[in-house]
N, C-alpha and C positions, 0 to 999 in steps of 0.2 A: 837372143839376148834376154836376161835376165828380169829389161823394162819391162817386157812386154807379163812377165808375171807377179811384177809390183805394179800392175793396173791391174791386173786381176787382185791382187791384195789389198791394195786403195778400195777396189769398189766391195771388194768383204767387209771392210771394215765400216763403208759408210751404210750398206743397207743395215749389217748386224746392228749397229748404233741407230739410225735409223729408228728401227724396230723397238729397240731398248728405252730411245726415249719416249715413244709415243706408248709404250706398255712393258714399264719398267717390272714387270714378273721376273718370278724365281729362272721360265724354263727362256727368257728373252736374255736373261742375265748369263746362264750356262751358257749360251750357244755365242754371247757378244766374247765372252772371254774365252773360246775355243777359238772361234773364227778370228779373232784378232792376233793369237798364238800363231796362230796358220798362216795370216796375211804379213807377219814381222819376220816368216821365215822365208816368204817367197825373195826379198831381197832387203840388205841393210838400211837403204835407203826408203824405205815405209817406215821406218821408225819416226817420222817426221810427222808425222798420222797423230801420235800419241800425245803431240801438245796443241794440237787442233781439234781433237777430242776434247782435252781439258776446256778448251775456248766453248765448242759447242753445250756442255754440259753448264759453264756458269751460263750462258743464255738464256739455256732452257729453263733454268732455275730463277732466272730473272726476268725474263717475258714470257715465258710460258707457265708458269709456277708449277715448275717440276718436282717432283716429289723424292728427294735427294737422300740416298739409304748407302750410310758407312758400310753395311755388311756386304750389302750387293756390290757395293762399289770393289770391297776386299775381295770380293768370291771373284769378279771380274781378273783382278792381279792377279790371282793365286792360280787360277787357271789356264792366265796367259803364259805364267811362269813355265806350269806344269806342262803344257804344250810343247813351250821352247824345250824344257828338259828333255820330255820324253825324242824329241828329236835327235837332239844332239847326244844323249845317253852311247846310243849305237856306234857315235865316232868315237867315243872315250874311253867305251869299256875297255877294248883290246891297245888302245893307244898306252902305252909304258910312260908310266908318272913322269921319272928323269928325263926323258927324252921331250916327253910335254912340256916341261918345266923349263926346259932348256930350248927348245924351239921358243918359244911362251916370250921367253927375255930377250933375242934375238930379234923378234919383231916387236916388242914393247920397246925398246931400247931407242927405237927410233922415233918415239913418240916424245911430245911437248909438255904434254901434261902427266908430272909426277904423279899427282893422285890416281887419275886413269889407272897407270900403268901398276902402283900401288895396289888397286881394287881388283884389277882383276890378275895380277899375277897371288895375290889372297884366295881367291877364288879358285883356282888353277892347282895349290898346291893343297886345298882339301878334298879328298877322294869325292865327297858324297855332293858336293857343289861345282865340280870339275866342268860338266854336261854347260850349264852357265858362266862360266868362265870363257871358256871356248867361245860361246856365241857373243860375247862381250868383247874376245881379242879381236874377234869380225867384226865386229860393228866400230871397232875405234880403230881398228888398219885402217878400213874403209872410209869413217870420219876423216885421217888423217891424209888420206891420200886426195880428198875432195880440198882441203885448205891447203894443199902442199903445191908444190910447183910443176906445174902439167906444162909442159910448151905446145901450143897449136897454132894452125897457121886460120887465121880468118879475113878476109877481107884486105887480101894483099900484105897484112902484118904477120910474123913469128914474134909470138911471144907468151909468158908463162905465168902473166898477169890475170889472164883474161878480159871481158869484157862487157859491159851491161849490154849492149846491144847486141851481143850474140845472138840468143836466144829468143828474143824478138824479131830480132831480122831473118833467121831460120826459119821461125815460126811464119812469118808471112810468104816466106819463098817456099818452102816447106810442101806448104798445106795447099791445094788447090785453089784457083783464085773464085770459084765457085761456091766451094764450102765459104770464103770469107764474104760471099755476096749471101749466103742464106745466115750468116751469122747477123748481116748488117737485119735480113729480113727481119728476123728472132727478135735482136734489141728492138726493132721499131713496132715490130708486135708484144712485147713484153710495156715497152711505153705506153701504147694507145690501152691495153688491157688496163692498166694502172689508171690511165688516163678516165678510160670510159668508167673505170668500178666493177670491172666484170668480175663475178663472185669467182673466187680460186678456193679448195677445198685448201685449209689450213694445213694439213699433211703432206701438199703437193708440196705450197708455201715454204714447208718447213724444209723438204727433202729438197730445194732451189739452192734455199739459204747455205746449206749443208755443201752442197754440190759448189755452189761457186765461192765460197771462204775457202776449201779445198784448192780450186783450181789458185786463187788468188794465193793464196799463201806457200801453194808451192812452187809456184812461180817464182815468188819475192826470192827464196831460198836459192832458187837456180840460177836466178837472175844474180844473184850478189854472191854467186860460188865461182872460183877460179876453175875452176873443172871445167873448162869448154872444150874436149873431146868428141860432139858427137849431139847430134837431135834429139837422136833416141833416150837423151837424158830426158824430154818431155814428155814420152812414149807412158808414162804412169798418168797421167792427165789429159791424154789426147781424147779418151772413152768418154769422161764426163764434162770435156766441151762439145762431143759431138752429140750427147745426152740433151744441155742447156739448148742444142741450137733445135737440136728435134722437138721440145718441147714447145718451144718459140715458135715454131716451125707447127706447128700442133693448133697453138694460139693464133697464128694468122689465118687459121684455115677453117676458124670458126668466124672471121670477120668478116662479112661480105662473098661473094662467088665463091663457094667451096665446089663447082667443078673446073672452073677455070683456073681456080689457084693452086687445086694436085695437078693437072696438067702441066702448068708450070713446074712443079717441084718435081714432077717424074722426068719432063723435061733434062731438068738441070743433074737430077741423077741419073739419067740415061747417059749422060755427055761425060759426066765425072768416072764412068765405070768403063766407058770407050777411052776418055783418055789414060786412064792406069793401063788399061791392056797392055796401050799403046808403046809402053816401056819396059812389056814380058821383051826378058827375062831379070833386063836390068831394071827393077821398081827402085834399088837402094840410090840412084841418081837422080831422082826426079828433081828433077827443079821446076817452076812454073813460068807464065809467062816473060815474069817481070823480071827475074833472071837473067832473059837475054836466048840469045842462041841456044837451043839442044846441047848439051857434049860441054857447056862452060859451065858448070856447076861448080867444079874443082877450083876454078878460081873465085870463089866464094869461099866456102869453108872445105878443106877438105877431111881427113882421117876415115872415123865411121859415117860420117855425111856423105860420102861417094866410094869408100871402096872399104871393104873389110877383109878383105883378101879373098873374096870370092868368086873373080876373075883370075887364080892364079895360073888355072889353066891355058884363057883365053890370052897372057899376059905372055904365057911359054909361048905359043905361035906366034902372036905378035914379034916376041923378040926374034 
């Protein structure tokens, strides 16, 4: 699945910025608007990156007193562009205008938004801006297919509304009931650290803040999107809650018994790594305890949640 390399594209994007804002240089600058080209092409849905960047950057300028440079800021765009371009370049060269033009409208036509559809079939019908076009008709198919009407079945419902508690309730069945006890660890270690005044290098500080506005914000996104097909839509943010909890997890382990407390923690991931085994070959079922019985997941959520057609072998013998 495609998630799993818009988390790799999420976390390009937060170290390169990362990097950028604590040493906003010429060569931090080249490489933020490279890598960020790179991580908008692993999948359309990173594009959501780009207004949480803007969030992070007035921060920085407003608690950190960032040192805030139009040209770098420009070189960043122009570079992001040039990435996306030179990408897409390859699908368009040999692609025949008319036939582009005409595909182009076909799938614009089903779109809500005039202007959209306006911008980029402009786009489309000039040779030398073609390459961007393209990657614009992708990102608004994709746009429109996440606010359009998906029908899925969750929690004993069919329906093409979706639902705030989807993705929540996933999220807790989902994930091991383990990982959600070293999570609880984390916040109560991130509290008492707070609590106590325990010096935190400001960069760590900063890279938390970074990490969990992300998580937070892409949540809100998911959570208020009709798109409820599938987990794996959180699969871009699963890496940097398991980041938050390590760190947390980092922080407990500097407070009192630090051999008794990695005992603990090797403990709990000795147990988390026997029970994934436990579901070779079928991992894409997993459900956890609270779920209920092994084999009832399906009457939870189903689609990509429990089967992707992966079984279609197993599926022939069966019948």
């Amino acid at each position: 699945t495609f998630d799993i390399s818009a988390a790799f594209g999420i976390l390009l994007i937060i170290i390169a910025f990362s990097n950028w804002l604590n040493k906003p240089n010429w060569l931090t600058t080249i490489s933020v608007g490279l890598l960020a080209g790179i991580a908008l092409l692993t999948k359309f849905s990173v594009i959501i990156m780009l207004p949480i960047v803007f969030i992070w950057v007035i921060a920085a300028i407003k608690y950190n007193k960032f040192e805030f440079s139009f040209a770098k800021a420009f070189a960043i765009i122009i570079l992001l562009i040039l990435t996306i371009y030179g990408a897409y370049w390859p699908l368009t060269r040999h692609y025949p205008i008319v036939k582009h033009i005409a595909d182009s409208e076909i799938v614009t036509n089903q779109w809500k938004s005039e202007a959209g559809r306006s911008v980029v079939m402009y786009l489309i019908k000039q040779p030398i801006s073609r390459p961007i076009g393209h990657y614009l008709l992708g990102l608004g198919s994709a746009s429109a297919r996440a606010i359009g009407m998906n029908t899925s079945y969750f929690m004993g419902n069919v329906s093409n509304l979706g639902s705030h508690l989807y993705f929540p309730i996933l999220y807790i069945l989902k994930e091991s009931l383990l990982l959600h006890l070293m999570t609880i660890i984390a916040v109560v270690a991130f509290t008492l650290s707070k609590y106590r005044k325990l010096k935190v290098a400001n960069i760590i500080q900063q890279q938390i803040l970074v990490i969990l506005s992300t998580i937070v914000l892409y949540s809100l996104v998911a959570i208020n999107s009709p798109l409820n097909i599938g987990y794996r839509h959180l699969l871009p943010i699963l890496p940097l809650i398991y980041i938050l909890v390590a760190i947390g997890l980092d922080r407990w382990l500097t407070i009192g018994s630090l051999l008794r407390k990695s005992m603990i923690i090797s403990i709990l991931m000795a147990i988390m790594i026997i029970e994934s085994l436990s579901y070779y070959p079928n991992f894409l079922v997993y459900y956890n305890q609270l779920a209920g019985v092994r084999g009832n997941g399906y009457k939870i959520a189903a689609d990509s949640n429990y089967d992707w057609g992966q079984d279609l072998r197993a599926l022939t013998k069966y019948v």
